[in-house]
C-alpha positions in Angstrom: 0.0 0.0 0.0 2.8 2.3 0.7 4.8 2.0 -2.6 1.2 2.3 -4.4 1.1 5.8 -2.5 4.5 6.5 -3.0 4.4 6.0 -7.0 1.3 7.7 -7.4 2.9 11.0 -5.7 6.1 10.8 -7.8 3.0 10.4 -10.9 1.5 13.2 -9.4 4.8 15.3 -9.3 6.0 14.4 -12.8 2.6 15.6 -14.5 2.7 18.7 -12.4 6.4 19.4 -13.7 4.9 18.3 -16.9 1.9 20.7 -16.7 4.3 23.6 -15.8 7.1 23.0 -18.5 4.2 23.0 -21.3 2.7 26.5 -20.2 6.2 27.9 -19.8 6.9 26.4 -23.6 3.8 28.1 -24.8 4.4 31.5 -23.6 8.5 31.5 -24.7 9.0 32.8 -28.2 12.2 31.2 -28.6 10.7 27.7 -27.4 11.5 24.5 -28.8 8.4 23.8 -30.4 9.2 19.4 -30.5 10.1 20.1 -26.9 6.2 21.0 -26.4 5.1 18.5 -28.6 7.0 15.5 -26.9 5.2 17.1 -23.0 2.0 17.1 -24.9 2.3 13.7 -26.1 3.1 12.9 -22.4 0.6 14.5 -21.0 -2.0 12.7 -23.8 -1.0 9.5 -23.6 -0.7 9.4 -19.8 -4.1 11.3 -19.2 -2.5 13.5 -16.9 -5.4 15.9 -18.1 -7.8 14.5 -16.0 -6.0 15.2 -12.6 -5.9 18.8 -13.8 -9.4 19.1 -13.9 -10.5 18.4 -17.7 -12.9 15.6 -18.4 -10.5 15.2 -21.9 -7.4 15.9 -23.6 -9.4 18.1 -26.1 -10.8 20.2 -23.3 -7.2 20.7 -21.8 -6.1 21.8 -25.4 -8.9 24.5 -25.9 -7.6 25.7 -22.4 -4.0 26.6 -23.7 -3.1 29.8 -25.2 -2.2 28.1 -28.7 -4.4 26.9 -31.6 -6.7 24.5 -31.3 -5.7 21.8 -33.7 -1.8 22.4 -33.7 -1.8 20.6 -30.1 -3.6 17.5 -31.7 -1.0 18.0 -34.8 2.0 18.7 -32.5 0.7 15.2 -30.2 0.4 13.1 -33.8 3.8 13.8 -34.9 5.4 12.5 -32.5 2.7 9.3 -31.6 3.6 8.4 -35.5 7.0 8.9 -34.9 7.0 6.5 -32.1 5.2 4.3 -34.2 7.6 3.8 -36.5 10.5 3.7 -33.7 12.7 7.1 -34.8 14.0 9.0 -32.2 13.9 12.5 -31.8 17.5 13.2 -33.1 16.6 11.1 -36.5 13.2 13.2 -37.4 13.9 16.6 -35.8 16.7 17.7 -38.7 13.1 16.5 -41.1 11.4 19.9 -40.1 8.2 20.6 -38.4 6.2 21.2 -42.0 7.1 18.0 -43.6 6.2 16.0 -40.4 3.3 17.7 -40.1 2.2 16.2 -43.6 3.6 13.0 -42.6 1.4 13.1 -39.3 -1.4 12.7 -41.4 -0.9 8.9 -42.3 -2.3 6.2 -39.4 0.3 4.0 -38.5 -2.1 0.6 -38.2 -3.3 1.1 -41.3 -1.4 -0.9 -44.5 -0.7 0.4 -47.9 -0.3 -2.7 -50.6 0.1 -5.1 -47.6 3.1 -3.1 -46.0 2.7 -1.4 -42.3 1.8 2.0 -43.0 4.3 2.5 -39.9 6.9 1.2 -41.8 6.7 3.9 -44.6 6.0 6.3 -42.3 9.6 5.5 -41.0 11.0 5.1 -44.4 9.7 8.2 -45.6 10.6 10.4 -42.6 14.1 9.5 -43.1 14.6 10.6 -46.5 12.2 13.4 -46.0 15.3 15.7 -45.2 16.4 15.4 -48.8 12.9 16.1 -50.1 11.0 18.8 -51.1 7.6 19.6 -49.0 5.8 19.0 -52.2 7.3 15.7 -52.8 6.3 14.7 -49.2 3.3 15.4 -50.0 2.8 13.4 -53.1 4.3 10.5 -51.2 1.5 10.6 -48.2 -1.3 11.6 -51.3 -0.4 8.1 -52.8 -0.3 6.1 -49.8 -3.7 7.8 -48.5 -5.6 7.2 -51.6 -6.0 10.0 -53.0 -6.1 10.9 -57.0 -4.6 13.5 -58.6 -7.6 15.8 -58.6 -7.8 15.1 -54.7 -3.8 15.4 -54.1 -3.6 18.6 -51.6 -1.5 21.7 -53.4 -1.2 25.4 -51.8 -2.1 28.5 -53.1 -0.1 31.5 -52.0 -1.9 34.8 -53.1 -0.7 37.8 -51.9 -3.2 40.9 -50.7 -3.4 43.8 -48.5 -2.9 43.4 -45.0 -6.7 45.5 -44.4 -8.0 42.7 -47.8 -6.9 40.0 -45.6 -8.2 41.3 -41.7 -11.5 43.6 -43.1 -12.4 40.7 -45.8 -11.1 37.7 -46.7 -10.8 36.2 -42.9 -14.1 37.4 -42.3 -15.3 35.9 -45.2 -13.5 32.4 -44.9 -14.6 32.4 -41.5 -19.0 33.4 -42.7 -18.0 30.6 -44.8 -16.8 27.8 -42.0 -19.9 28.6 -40.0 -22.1 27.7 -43.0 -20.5 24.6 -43.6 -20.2 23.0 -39.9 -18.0 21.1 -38.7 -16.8 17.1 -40.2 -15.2 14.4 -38.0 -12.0 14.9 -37.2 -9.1 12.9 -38.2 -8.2 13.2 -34.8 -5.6 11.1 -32.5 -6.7 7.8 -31.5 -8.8 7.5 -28.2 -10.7 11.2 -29.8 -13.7 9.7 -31.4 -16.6 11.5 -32.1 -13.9 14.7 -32.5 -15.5 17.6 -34.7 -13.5 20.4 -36.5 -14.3 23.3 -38.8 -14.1 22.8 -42.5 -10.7 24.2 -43.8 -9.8 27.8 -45.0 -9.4 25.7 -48.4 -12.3 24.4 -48.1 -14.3 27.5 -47.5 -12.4 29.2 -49.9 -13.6 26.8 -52.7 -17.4 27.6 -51.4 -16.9 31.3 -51.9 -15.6 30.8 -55.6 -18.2 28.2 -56.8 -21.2 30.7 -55.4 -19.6 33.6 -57.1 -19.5 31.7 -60.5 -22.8 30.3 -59.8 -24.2 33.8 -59.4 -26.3 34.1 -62.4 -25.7 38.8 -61.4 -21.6 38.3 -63.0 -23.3 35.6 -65.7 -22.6 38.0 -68.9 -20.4 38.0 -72.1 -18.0 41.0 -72.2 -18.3 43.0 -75.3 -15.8 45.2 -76.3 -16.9 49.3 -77.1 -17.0 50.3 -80.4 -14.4 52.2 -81.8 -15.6 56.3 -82.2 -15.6 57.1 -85.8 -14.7 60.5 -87.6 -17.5 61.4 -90.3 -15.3 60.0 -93.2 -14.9 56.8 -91.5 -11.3 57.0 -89.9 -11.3 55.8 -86.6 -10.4 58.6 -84.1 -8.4 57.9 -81.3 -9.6 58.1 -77.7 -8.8 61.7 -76.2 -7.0 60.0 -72.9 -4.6 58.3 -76.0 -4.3 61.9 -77.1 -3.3 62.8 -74.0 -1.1 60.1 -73.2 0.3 60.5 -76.6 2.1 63.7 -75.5 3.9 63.3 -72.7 7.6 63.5 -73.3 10.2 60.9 -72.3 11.7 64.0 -70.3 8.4 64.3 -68.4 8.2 60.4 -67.9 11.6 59.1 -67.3 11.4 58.8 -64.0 8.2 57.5 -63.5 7.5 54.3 -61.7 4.7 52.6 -63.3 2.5 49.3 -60.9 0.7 46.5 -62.5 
């Protein structure tokens, strides 16, 4: 009876320590960001969520001053990484991007009747010689998924005011009219929801815009103005334009 009390206060004082060292990670710039995942994962998988208080690990993550869904990320790298027995030293130098796209393959599933854990393993540690795109690919094929349902980014490049006053409002009018879909979640999280993707909503906007019958019209290009014998006449901002001199115009900076 006494060793039972004994080991459950040395529990109790590793998962405060642990509790601690992930708050102090969160609120460090500089912090090592696989240092917080690997506390997380210990803190997950050894449910020391409950004897702070929260019913589930999902609770305690909506309690931390971090997003959402990059504590379940952060918690999956490093579960699959176990999975496919690397240590931290061989899939740290991979990068935090690249295993993030790797986290996304289950580790008891099989792909052409090899352990998906193996590949996982095989692909992290040629990873560091790959491009993120070619990661990617690699994770695409052994998830399933076709060409036309492969995952590809789209940088575009706006306004700081475009992005705050209108397109994250807009993505986000967007998410709440979708819901949310299961989440592909961490094992012992079923039943996990999560809000549609900024991709997702993003392809909703467009495909209502070009279903909007209001921007449905052919452009048709103005006649040309015509002198009375029939010679077209040139448009008086051409005029204009026409007579600036490269003096007057050298130094000009013109934006497309």
């Amino acid at each position: 009876m006494a060793d039972t009390v004994i080991v459950g206060e040395v529990e109790a004082g590793r998962a405060t320590q642990c509790r601690r060292a992930i708050n102090k990670l969160i609120s460090t710039s500089n912090s090592s960001t696989f240092d917080l995942a690997e506390l997380l994962f210990e803190a997950k998988s050894k449910n020391y969520f409950a004897g702070w208080g929260f019913e589930s690990f999902s609770s305690y993550a909506k309690s931390l001053e971090m997003k959402y869904t990059k504590s379940y990320y952060l918690v999956r790298v490093v579960q699959n990484m176990k999975a496919a027995g690397l240590e931290r030293s061989q899939y740290e130098p991979v990068g935090l991007g690249k295993l993030r796209v790797i986290s996304r393959l289950k580790p008891d599933k099989e792909y052409n009747g090899v352990a998906v854990s193996l590949l996982i393993r095989e692909l992290t540690l040629k990873a560091i010689d790959m491009s993120l795109e070619e990661v990617q690919f690699e994770v695409d094929t052994i998830m399933g998924l076709t060409e036309d349902e492969s995952l590809v980014w789209l940088n575009i490049r706006c306004k700081k005011a475009a992005r705050e006053n209108v397109i994250k409002p807009a993505l986000a009018k967007a998410k709440r009219y979708l819901g949310t879909k299961p989440a592909d979640g961490i094992e012992g999280d079923e039943g996990l929801q999560k809000d549609e993707s900024d991709g997702r909503a993003l392809e909703m906007i467009a495909a209502n815009f070009l279903a909007d019958p209001n921007w449905a019209f052919d452009e048709v290009a103005a006649p040309k103005p015509e002198t009375t014998n029939g010679t077209p006449e040139a448009p008086a901002e051409t005029l204009a334009q026409e007579e600036y001199t490269a003096e007057e115009t050298k130094n000009e900076d013109i934006e497309f």
